[in-house]
MOPAC internal coordinates of N, CA, C and O (Angstrom, degrees):
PM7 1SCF
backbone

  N    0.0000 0     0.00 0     0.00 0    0    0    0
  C    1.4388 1     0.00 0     0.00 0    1    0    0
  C    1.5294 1   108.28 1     0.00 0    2    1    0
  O    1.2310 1   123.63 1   -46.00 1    3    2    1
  N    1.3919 1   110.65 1   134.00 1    3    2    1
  C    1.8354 1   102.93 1  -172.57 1    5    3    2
  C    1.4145 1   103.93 1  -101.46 1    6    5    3
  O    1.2310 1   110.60 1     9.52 1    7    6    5
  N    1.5850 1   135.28 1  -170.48 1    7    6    5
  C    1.0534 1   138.82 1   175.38 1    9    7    6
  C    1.0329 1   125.22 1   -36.75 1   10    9    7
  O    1.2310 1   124.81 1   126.10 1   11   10    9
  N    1.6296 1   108.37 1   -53.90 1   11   10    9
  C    1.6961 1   124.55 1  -165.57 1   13   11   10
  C    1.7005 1   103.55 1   -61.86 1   14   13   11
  O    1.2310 1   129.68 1   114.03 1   15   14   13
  N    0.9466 1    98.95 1   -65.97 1   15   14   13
  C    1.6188 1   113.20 1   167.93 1   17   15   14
  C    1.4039 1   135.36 1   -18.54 1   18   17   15
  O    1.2310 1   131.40 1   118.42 1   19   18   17
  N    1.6830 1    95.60 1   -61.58 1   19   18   17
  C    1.5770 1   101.26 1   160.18 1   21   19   18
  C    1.0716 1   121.86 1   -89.14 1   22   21   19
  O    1.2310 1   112.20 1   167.38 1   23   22   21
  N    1.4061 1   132.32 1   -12.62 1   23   22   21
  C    1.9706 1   120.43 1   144.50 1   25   23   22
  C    1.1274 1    99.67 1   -54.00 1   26   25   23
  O    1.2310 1   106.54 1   109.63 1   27   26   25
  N    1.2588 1   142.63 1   -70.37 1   27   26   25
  C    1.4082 1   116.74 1  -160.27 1   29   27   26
  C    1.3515 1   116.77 1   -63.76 1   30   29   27
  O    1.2310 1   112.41 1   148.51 1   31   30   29
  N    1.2641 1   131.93 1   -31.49 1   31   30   29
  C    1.1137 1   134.59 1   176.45 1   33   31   30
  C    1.5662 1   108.59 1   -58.89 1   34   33   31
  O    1.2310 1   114.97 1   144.00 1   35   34   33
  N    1.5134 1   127.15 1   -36.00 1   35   34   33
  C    1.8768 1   120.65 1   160.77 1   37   35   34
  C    0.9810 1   101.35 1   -78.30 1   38   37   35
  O    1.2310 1   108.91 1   118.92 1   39   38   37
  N    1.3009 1   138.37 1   -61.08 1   39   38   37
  C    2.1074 1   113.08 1  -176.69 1   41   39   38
  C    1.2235 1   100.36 1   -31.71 1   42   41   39
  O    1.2310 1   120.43 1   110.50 1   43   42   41
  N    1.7008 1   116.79 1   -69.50 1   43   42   41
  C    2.0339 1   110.27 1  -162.73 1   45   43   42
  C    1.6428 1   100.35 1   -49.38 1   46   45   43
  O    1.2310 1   114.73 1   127.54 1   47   46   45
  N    1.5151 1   127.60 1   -52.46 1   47   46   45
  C    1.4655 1   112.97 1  -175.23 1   49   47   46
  C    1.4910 1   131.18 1   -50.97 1   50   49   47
  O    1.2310 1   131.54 1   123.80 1   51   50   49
  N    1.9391 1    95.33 1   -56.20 1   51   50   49
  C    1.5220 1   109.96 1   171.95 1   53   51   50
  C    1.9926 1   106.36 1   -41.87 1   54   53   51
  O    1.2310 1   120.30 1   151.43 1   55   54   53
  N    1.4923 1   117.02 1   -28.57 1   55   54   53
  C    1.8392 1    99.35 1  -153.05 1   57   55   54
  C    1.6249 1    86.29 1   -88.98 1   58   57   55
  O    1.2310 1   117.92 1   134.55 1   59   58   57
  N    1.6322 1   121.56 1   -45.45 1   59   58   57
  C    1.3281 1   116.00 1   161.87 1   61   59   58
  C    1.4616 1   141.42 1   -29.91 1   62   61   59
  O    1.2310 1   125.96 1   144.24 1   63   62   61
  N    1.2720 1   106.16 1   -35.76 1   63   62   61
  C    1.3823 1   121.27 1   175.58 1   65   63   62
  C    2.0434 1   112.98 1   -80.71 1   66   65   63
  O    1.2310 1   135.61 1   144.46 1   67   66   65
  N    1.5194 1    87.39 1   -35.54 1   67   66   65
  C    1.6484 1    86.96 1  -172.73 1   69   67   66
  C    1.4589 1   103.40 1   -91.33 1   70   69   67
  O    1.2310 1   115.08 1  -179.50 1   71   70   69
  N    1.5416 1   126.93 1     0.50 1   71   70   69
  C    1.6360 1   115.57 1   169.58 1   73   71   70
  C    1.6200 1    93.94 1   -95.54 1   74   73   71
  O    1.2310 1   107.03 1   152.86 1   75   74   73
  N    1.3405 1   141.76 1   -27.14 1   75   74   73
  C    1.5402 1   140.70 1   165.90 1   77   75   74
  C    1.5256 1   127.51 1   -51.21 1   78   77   75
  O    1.2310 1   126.42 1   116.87 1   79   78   77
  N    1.4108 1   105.27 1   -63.13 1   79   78   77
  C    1.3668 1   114.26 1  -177.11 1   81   79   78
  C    1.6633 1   111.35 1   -95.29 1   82   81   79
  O    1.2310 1   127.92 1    -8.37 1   83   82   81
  N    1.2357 1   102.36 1   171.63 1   83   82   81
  C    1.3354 1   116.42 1  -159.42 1   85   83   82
  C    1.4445 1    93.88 1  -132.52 1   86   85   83
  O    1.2310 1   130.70 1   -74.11 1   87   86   85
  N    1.8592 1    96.96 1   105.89 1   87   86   85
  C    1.7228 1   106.99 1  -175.81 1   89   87   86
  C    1.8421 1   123.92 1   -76.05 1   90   89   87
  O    1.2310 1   125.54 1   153.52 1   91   90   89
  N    1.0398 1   106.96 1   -26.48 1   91   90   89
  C    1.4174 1   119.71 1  -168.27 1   93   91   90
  C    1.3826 1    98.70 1  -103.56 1   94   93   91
  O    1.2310 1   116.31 1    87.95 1   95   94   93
  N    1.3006 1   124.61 1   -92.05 1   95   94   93
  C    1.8404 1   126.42 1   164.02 1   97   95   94
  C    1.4342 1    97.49 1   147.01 1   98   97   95
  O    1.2310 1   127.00 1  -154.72 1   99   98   97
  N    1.9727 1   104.15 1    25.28 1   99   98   97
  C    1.8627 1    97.95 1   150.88 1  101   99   98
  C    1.2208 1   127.24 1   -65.79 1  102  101   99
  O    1.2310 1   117.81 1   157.77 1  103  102  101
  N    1.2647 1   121.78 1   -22.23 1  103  102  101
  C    1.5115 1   113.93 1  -144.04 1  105  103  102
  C    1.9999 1    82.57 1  -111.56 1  106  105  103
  O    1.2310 1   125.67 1   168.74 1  107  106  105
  N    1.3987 1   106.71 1   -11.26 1  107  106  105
  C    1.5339 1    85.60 1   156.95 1  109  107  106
  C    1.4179 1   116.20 1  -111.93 1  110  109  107
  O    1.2310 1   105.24 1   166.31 1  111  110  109
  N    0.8618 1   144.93 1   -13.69 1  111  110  109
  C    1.0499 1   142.18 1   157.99 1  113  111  110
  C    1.7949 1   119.78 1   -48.66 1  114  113  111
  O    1.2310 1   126.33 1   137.07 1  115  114  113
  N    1.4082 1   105.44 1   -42.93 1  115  114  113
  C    1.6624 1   102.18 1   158.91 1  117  115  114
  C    1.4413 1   118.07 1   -90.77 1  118  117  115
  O    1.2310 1   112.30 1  -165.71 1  119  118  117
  N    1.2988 1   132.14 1    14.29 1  119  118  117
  C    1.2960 1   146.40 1   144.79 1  121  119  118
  C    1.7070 1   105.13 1   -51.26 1  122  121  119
  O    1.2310 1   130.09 1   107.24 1  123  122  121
  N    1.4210 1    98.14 1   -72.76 1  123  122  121
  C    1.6067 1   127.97 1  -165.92 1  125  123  122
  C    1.6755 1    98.21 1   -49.20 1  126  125  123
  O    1.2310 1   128.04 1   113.79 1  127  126  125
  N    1.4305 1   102.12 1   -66.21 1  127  126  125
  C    1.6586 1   101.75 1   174.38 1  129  127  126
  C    0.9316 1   133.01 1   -49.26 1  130  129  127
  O    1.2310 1   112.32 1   138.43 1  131  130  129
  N    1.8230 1   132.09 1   -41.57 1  131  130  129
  C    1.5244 1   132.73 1   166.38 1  133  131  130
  C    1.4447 1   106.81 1   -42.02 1  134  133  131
  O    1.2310 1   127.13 1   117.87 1  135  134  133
  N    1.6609 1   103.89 1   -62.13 1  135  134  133
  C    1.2311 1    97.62 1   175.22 1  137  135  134
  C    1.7637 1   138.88 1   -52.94 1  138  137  135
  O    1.2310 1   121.65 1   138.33 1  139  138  137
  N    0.9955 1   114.45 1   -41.67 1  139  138  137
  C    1.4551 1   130.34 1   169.91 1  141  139  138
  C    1.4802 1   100.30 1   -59.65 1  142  141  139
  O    1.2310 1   116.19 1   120.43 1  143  142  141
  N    1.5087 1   124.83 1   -59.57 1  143  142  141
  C    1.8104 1   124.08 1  -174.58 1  145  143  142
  C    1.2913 1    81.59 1   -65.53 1  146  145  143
  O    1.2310 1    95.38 1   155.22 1  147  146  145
  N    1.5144 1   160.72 1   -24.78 1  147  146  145
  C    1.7678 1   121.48 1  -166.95 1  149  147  146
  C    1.4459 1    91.14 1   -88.67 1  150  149  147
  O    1.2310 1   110.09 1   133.87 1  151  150  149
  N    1.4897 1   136.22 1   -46.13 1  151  150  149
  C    1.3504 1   118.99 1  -171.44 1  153  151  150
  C    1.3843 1   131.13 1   -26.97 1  154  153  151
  O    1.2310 1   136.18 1   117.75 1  155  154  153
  N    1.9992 1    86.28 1   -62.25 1  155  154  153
  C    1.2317 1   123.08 1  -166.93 1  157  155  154
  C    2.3157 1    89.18 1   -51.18 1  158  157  155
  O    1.2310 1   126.24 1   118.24 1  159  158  157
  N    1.2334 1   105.62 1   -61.76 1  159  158  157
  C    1.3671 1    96.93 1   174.00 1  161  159  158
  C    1.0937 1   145.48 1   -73.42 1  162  161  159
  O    1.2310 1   128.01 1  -168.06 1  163  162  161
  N    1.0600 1   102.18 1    11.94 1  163  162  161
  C    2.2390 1   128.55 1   177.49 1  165  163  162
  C    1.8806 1    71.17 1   -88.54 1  166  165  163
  O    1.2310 1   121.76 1   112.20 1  167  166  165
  N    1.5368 1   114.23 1   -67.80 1  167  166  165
  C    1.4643 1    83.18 1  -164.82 1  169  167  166
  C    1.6252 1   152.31 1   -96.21 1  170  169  167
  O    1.2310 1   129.20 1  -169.05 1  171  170  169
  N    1.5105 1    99.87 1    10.95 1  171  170  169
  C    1.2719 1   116.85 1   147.22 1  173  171  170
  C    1.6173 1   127.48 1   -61.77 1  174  173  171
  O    1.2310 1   130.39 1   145.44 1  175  174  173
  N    1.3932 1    97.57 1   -34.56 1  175  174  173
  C    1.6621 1   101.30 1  -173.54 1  177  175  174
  C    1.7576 1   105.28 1   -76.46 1  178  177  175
  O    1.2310 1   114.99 1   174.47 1  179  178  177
  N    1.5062 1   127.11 1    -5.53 1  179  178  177
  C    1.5022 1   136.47 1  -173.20 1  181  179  178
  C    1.1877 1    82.75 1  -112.62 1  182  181  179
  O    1.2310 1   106.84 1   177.40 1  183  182  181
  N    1.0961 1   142.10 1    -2.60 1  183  182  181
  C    1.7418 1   116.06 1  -169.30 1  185  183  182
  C    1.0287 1   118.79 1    67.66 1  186  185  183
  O    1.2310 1   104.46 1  -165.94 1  187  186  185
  N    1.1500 1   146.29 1    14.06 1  187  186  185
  C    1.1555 1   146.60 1  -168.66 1  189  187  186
  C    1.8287 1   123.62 1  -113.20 1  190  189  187
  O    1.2310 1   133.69 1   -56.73 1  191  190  189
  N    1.2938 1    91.15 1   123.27 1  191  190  189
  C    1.7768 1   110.30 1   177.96 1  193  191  190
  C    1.5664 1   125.91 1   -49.35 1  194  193  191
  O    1.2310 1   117.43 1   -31.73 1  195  194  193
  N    0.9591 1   122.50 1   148.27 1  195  194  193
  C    1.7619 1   118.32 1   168.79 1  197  195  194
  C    1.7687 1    91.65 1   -63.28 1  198  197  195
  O    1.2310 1   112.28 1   155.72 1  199  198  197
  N    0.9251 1   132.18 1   -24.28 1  199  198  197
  C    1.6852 1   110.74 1  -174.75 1  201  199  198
  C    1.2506 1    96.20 1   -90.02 1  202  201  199
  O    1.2310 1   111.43 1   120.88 1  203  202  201
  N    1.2692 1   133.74 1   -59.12 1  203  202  201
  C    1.7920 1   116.44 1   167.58 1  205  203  202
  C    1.0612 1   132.96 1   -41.41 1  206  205  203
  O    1.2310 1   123.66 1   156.14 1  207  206  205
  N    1.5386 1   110.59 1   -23.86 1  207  206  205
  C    1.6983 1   108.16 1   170.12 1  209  207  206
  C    1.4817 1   113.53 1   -76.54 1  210  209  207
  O    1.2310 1   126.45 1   149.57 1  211  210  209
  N    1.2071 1   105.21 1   -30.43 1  211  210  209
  C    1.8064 1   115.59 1  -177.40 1  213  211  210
  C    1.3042 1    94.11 1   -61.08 1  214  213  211
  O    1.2310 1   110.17 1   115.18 1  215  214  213
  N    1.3115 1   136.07 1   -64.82 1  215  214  213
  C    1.7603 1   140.38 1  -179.36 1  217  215  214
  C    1.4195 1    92.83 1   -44.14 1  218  217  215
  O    1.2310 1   108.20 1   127.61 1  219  218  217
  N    0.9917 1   139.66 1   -52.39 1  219  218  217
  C    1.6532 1   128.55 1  -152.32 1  221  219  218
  C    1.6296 1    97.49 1   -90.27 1  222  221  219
  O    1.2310 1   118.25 1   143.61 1  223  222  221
  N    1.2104 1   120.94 1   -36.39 1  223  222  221
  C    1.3258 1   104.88 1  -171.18 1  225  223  222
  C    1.6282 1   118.01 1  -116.67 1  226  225  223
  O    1.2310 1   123.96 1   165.61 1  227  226  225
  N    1.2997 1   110.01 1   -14.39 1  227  226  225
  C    1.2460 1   108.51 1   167.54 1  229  227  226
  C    1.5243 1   107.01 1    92.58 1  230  229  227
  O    1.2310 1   119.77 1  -170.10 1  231  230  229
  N    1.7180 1   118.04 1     9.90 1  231  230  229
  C    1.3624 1    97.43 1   179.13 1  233  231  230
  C    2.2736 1    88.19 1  -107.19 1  234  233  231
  O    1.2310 1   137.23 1    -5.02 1  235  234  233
  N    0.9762 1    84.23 1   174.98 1  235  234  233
  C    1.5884 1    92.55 1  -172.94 1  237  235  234
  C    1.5154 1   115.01 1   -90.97 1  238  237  235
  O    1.2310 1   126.40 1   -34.18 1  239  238  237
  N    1.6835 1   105.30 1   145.82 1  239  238  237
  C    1.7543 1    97.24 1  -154.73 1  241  239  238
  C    1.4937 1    99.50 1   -71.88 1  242  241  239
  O    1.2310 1   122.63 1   143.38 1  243  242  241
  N    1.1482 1   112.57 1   -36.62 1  243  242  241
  C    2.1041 1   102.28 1   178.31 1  245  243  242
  C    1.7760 1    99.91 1   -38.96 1  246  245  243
  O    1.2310 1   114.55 1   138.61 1  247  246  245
  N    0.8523 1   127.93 1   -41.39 1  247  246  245
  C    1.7686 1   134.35 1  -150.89 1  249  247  246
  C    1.5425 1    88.57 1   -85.77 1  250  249  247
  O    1.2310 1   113.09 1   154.18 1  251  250  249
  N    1.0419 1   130.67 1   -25.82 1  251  250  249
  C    1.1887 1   130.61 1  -167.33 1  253  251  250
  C    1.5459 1   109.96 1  -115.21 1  254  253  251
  O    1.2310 1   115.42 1   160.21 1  255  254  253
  N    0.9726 1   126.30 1   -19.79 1  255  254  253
  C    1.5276 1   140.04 1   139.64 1  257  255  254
  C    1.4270 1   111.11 1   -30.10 1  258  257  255
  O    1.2310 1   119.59 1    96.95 1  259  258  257
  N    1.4846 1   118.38 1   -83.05 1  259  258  257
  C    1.5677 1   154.14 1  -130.51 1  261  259  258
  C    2.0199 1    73.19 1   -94.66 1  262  261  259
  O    1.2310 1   115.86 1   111.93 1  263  262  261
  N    1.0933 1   125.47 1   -68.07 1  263  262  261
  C    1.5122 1   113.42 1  -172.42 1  265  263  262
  C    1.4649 1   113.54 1   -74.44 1  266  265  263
  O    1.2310 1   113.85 1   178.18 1  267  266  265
  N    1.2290 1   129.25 1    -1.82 1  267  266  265
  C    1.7636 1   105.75 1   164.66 1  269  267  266
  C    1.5733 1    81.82 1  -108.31 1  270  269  267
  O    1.2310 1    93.06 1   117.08 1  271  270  269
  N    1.4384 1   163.74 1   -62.92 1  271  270  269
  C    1.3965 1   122.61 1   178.50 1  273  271  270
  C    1.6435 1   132.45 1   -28.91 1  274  273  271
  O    1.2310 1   123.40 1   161.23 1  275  274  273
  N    1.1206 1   111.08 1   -18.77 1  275  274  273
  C    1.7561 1   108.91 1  -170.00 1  277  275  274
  C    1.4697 1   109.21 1   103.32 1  278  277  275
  O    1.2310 1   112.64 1   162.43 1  279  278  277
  N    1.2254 1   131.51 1   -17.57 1  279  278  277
  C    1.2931 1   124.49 1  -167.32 1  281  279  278
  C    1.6516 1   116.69 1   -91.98 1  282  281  279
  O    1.2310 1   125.68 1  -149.70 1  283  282  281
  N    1.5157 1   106.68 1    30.30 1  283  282  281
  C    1.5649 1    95.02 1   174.99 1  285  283  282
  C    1.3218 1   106.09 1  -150.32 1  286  285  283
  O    1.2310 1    93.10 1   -78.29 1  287  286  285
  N    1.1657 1   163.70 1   101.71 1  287  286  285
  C    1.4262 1   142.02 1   174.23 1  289  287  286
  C    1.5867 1   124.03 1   -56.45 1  290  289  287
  O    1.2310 1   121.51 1  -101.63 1  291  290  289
  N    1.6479 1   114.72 1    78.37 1  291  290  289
  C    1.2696 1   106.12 1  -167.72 1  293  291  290
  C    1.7136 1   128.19 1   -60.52 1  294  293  291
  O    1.2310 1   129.45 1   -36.02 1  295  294  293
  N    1.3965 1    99.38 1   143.98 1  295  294  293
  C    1.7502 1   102.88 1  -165.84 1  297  295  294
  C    2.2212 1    93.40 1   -62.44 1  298  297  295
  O    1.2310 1   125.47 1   -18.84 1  299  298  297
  N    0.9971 1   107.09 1   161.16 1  299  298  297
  C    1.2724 1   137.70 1  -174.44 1  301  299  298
  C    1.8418 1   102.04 1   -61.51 1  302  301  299
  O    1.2310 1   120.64 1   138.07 1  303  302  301
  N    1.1637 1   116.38 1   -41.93 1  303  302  301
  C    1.0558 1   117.50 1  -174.70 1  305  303  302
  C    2.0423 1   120.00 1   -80.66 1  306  305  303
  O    1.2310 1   137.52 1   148.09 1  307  306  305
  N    1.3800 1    83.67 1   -31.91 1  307  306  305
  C    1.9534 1   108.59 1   156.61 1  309  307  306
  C    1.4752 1    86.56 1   -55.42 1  310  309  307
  O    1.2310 1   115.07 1    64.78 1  311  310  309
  N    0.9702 1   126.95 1  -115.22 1  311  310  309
  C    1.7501 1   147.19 1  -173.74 1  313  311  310
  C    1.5434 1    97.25 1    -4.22 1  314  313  311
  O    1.2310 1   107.99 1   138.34 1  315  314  313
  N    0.9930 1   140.03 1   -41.66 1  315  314  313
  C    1.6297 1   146.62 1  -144.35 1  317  315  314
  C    2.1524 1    82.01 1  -108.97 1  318  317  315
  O    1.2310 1   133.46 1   125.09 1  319  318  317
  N    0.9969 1    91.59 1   -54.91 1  319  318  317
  C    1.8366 1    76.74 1   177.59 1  321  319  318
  C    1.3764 1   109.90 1   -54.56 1  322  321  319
  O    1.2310 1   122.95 1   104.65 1  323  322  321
  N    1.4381 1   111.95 1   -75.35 1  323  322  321
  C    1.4826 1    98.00 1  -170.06 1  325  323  322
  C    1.3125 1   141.15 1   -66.90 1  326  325  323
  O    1.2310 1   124.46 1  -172.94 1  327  326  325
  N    1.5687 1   109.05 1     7.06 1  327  326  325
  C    1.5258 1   131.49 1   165.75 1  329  327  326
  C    1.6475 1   110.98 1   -69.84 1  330  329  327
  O    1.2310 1   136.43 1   122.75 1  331  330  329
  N    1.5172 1    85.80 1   -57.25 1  331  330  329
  C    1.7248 1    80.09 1   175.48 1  333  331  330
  C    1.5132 1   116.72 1   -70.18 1  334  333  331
  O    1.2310 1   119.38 1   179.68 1  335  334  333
  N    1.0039 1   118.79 1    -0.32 1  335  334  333
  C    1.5472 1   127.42 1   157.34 1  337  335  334
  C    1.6900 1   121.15 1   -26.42 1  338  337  335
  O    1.2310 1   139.94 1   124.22 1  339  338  337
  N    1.7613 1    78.94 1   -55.78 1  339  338  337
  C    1.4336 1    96.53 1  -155.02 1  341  339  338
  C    1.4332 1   107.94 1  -113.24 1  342  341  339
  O    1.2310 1   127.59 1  -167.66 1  343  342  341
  N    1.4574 1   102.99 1    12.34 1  343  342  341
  C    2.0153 1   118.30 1   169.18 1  345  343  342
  C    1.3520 1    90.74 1    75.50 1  346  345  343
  O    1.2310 1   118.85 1  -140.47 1  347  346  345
  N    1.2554 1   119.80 1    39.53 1  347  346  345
  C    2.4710 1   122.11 1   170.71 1  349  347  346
  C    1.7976 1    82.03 1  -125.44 1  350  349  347
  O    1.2310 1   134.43 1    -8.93 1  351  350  349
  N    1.9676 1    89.71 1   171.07 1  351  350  349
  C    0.8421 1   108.80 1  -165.95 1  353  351  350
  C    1.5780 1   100.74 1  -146.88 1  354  353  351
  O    1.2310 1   105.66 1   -17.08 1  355  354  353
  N    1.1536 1   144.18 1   162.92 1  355  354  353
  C    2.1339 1   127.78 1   156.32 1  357  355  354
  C    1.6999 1    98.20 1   -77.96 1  358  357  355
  O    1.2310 1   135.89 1   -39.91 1  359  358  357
  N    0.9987 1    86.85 1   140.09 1  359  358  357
  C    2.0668 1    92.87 1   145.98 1  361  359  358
  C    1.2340 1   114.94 1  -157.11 1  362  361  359
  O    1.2310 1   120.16 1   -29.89 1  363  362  361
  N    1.1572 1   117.29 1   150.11 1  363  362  361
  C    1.6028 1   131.06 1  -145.60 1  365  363  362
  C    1.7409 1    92.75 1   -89.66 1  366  365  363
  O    1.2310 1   118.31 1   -64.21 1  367  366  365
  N    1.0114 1   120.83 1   115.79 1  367  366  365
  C    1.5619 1   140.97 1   159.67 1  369  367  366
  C    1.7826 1   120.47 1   -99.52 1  370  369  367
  O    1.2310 1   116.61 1   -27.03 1  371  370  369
  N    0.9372 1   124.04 1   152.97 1  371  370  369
  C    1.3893 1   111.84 1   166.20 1  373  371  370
  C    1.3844 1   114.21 1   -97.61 1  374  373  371
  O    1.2310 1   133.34 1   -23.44 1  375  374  373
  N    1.5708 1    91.81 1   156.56 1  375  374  373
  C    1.4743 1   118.79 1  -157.24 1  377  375  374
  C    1.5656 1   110.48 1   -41.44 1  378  377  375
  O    1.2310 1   122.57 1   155.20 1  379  378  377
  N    1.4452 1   112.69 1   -24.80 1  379  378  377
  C    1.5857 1   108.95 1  -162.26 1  381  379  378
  C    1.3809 1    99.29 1   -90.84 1  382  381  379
  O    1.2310 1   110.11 1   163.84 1  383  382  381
  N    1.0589 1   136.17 1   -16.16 1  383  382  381
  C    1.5838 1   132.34 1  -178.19 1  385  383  382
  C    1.8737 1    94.60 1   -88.51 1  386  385  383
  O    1.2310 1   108.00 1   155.66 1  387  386  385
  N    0.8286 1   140.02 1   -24.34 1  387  386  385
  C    1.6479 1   147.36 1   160.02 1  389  387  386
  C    1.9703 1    93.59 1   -34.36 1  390  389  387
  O    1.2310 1   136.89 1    98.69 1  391  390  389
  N    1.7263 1    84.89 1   -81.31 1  391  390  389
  C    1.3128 1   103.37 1  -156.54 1  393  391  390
  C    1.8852 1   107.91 1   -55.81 1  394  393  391
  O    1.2310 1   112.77 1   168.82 1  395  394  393
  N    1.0847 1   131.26 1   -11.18 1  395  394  393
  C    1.4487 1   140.21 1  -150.07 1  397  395  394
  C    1.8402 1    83.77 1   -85.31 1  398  397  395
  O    1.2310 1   120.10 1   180.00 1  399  398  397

């Protein structure tokens, strides 16, 4: 493989890498929030309390406090409890049906 070749071969990697990853951590961070603001409104729309959600799902209302304020990045498996809370689940879609 000569010079030319393997520059092009890092441009094609480098443009791959920068439509994949997420350089700054806006576009997850307003990922994180949709998600966190729909919870938060799965459980207003049931009526339901951070202490009733703690009974139903078993994660604890401080934890559930601290993650619909913004102040916690809850682990995945938090998120997966209180989904099934509410009979939801995640599934991976691509980004452009998000943004629509």
């Amino acid at each position: 493989m000569d010079k030319q070749e393997k520059n092009f071969d890092s441009m094609v990697w480098e443009g791959i890498q920068k439509a994949l990853y997420i350089s700054d951590g806006r576009e997850e961070n307003g990922l994180r929030n949709l998600l966190i603001n729909d919870i938060i409104d799965a459980r207003k729309r049931e009526g339901i309390t951070q202490r009733q959600l703690e009974s139903m799902s078993g994660v604890k209302q401080p934890i559930i406090s601290r993650m619909e304020r913004g102040a916690t990045d809850p682990k995945l498996s938090t998120v997966l409890k209180i989904l099934n809370s509410f009979g939801k689940t995640l599934q991976i879609v691509p980004l452009q049906e998000i943004e629509k």
